[in-house]
N, C-alpha and C positions, 0 to 999 in steps of 0.2 A: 704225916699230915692227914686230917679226915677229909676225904673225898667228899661229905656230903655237905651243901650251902648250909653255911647256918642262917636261922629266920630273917636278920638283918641283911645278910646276903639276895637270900631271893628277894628279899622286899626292894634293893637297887636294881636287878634285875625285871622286876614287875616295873619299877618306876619307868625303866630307859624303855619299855614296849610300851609305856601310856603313851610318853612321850611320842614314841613313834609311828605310833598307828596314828597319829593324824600327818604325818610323812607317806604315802604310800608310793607303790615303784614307779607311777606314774609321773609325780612329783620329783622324782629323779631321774627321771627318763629326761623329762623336759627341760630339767635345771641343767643334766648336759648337752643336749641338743642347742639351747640356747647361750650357754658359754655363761650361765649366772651365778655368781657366790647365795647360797641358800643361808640367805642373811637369816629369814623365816624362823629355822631349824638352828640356827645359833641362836637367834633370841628366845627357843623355847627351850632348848639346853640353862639358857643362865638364867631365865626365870626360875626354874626349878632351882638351883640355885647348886647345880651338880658340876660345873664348871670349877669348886674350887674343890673337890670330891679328893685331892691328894695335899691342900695347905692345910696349914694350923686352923685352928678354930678362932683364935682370937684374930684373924685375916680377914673371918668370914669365910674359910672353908668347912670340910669335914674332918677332915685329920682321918682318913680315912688310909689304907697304904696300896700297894699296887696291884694286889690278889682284887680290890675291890673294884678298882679304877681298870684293872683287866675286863670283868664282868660285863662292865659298863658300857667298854666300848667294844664288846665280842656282840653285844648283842644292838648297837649302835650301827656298825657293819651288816650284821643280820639284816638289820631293815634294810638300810641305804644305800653298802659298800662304801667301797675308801672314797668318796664323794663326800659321805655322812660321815665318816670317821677324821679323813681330813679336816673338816668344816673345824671342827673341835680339838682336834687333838693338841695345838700347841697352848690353849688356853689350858686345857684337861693337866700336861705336863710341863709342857714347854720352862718355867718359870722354878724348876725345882732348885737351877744353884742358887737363887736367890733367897729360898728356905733352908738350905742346907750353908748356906754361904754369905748372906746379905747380911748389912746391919740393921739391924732393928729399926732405924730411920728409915733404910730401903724399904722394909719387908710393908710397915706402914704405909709406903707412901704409893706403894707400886704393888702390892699384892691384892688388895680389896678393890680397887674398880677391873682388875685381870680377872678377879672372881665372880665378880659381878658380871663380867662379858663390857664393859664401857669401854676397853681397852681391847684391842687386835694387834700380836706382833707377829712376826715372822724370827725366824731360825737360821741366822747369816753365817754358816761354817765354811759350806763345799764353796773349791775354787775351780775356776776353768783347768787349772797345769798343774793339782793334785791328788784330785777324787780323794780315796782314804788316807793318802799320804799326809796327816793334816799338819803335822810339825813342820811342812815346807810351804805356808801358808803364807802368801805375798804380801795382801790387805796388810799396811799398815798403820798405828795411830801412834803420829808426832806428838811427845810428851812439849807441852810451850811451856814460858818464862813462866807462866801464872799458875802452872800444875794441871792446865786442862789440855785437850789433845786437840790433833787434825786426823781426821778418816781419811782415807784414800785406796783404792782399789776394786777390785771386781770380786763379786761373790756370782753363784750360778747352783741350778734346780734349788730356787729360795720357793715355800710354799707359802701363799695368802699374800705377797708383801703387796698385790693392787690392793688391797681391801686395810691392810695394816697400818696401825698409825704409828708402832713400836715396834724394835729389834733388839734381837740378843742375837749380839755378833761377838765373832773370834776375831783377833787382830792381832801381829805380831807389835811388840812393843821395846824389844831389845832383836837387835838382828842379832840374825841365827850365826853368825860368825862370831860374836861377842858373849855365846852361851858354850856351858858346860856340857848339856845335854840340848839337844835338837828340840825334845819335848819343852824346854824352857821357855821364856823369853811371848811367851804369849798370853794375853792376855783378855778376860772377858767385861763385855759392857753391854748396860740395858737402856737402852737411847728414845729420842723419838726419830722416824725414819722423816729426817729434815729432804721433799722432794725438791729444795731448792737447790742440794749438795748432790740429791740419788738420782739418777737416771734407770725406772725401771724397763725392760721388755721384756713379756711373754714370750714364755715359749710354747708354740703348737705341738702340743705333744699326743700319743695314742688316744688314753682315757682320763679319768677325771676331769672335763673338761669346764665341771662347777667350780671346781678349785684350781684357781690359779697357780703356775710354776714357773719362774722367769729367772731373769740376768738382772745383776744390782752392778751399776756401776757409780762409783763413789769417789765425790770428787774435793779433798779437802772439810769434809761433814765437823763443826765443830764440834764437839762433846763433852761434857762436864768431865770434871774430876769425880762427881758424887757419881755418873754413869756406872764408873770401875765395879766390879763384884770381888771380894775378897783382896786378895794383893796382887799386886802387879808381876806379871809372870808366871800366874801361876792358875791360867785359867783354862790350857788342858786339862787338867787333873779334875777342874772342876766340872768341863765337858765328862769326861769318862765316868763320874761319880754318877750318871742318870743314866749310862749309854747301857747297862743290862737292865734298867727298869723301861724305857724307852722296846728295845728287842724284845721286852713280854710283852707290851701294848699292840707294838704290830703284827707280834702272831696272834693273838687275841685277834685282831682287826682280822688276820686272814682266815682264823676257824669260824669266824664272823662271816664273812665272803664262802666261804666254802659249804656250809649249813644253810645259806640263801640258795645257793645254784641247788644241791640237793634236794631240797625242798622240790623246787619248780621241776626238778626233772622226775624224781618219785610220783607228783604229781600228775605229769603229762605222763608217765607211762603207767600211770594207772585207766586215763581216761582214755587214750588214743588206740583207738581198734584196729588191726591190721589183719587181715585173713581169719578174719571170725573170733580174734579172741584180742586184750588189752597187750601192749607191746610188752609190759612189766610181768609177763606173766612168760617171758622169754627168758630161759637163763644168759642169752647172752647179751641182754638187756638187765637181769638180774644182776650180775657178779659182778660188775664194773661199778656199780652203785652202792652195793654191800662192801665191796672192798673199800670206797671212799668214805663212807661213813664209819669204818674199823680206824682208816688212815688218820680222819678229822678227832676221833676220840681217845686216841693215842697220840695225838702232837697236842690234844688238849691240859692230857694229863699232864706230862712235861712245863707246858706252859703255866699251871698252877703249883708241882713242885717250884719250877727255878721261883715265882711270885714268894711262893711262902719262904722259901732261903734267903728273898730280898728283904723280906717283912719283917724277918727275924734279923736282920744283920750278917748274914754270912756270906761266904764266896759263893756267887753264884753264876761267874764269866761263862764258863762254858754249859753250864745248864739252862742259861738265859739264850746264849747262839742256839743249841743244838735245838729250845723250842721255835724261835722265829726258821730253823731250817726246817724240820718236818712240820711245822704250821703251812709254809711257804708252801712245799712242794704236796703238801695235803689237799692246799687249795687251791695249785695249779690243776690238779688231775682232776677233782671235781668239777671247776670249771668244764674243762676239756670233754668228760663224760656226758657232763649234761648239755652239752651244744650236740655232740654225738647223738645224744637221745631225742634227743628235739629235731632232730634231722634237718631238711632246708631250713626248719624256724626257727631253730638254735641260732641261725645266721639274723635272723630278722629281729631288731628292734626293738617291735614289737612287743617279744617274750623275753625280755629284757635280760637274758642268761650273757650272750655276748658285753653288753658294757660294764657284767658283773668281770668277766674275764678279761676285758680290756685296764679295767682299776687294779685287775688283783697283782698283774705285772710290779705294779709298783714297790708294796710290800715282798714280795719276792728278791726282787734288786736292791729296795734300798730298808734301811739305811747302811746292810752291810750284805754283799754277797754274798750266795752260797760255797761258792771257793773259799773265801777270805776265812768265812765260818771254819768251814773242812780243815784249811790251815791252822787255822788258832790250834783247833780242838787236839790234832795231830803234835801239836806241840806243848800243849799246856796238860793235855790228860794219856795223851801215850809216849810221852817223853821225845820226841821224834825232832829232828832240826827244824831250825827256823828255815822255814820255804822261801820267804819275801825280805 
């Protein structure tokens, strides 16, 4: 693959920094100090009209593919952290079984105001009693006399659904005792979040505290028949079909968060004088900064090979893990450094490097651990047993 952006590339790249330089870290200081959805900064994502940056064109998107939509949101992060990358990210992908998967009635009917940003949903998979385990997935939807369903159940860490009008949710639809494989029997649907049926509560979590994450409890939700995405039972398969393009986005999001903290600490130890001369002019100030920035442009790389494997159509499961794992852990230690270097004010506020660290946990953990990764990869690329 060539390493170097082509012109239409940097020109997404220049667009997502107009965009955000009228976001500054203050603006996101505030947005979590006050517990606020930075409605702002969504509406200036879908005015550009970058929001549909991964549908078809005839939807009103770009038809653009993941290498691009990576970009976008590496340097969405850059400005704002997973606060700003959250805000967008399930409009940015969220909606892809529906292109890879919906009928032509859906895609028209549901893809062009999701593009436009008129539409906010949420991401109903995880359950309280299976985290990854998703094939033992409780939430049920009762097929009725008339072909259309009943929801019922608990989903849990759902992001946006305060602010969401819509959901794409997993549900099982044949119990698991009546399937051949565990993976069966499940099925996916794109709804409105009826709060007559949903009972939401936040949860108080570490950081992003702009972006909501809560408990969905579901209580008989009617649902259309036209909701279904593809055939019935068979909508793992259609989860897994985004789940390595989804793992470059948020390592994207973390070399995003990690080139933020960098920055601010390169910075500060340029200017901060300590016994006569700037701290940065310390090697042991020096080499912890220099190693994070080798760390950030090496899990970069990665995350632009597994993109282009994706782009092209090929296998790209554990190239897409092993980036979100050294993304991850690239931008935990850069955080980490630059609170270090920032000394007491790493701690404060203020120098906003902590609530870059407090967000970046997220990507780190979710949407699949670094274990879980090691596992896979221990399995799929050095032949090794199944751990789990």
């Amino acid at each position: 693959m060539d390493y170097q952006l082509s012109a239409d590339q940097v020109a997404i790249v220049d667009a997502a920094q107009k965009i955000c330089a009228d976001f500054p870290l203050e603006y996101w200081r505030n947005k979590d100090k006050n517990h606020e959805f930075p409605h702002e900064f969504f509406a200036a994502v879908a005015s550009g009209g970058w929001l549909g940056i991964c549908m078809p064109e005839d939807v009103g998107g770009a038809n653009l593919g993941v290498t691009e939509a990576a970009l976008f949101m590496r340097t969405v992060a850059e400005c704002g952290g997973q606060a700003a990358a959250s805000t967008i990210h399930m409009n940015i992908f969220g909606l892809q079984p529906v292109v890879h998967f919906g009928t032509d009635a859906q895609k028209k009917a549901w893809l062009p105001p999701f593009a436009r940003g008129e539409h906010k949903a949420c991401f109903a998979v995880t359950e309280p009693d299976t985290g990854l385990d998703t094939t033992k997935l409780k939430v049920v939807a009762k097929k009725q006399a008339d072909g259309n369903y009943l929801l019922s159940g608990k989903k849990v860490f759902i992001s946006t659904a305060q602010v969401a009008d819509h959901m794409l949710i997993l549900a099982r639809t044949t119990p698991i005792e009546e399937v051949k494989k565990h993976s069966e029997g499940l099925s996916l649907f794109y709804t409105k979040l009826d709060r007559k049926y949903v009972e939401i509560r936040e949860i108080d979590k570490l950081g992003r505290a702009a972006v909501d994450t809560n408990e969905l409890f579901i209580d008989d939700m009617p649902v259309s028949k036209d909701a279904l995405i593809g055939e019935e039972g068979k909508g793992l398969s259609y989860i897994f079909h985004g789940m390595n393009a989804e793992r470059v986005l948020v390592a994207a999001e973390q070399i995003g968060i990690g080139r933020a903290v960098l920055k601010l600490a390169t910075q500060y130890a340029k200017e901060r004088v300590v016994f006569g001369r700037p701290i940065g002019q310390n090697q042991g100030v020096q080499h912890p900064l220099a190693r994070n920035w080798a760390e950030l442009e090496a899990a970069n790389h990665m995350i632009f090979a597994a993109a282009d494997l994706y782009d092209k159509g090929l296998p790209c499961g554990s190239e897409a893990n092993a980036a979100k794992l050294l993304a991850s852990e690239a931008c935990m230690n850069a955080c980490q450094t630059s609170i270090l270097t920032h000394g007491g004010f790493g701690y404060a506020k203020e120098y906003h490097v902590e609530r870059f660290m407090r967000e970046a946990w997220i990507g780190y953990i979710a949407p699949v651990t670094p274990q879980l990764i090691l596992s896979n990869i221990a399995e799929r690329k050095l032949g090794l047993p199944k751990s789990y």
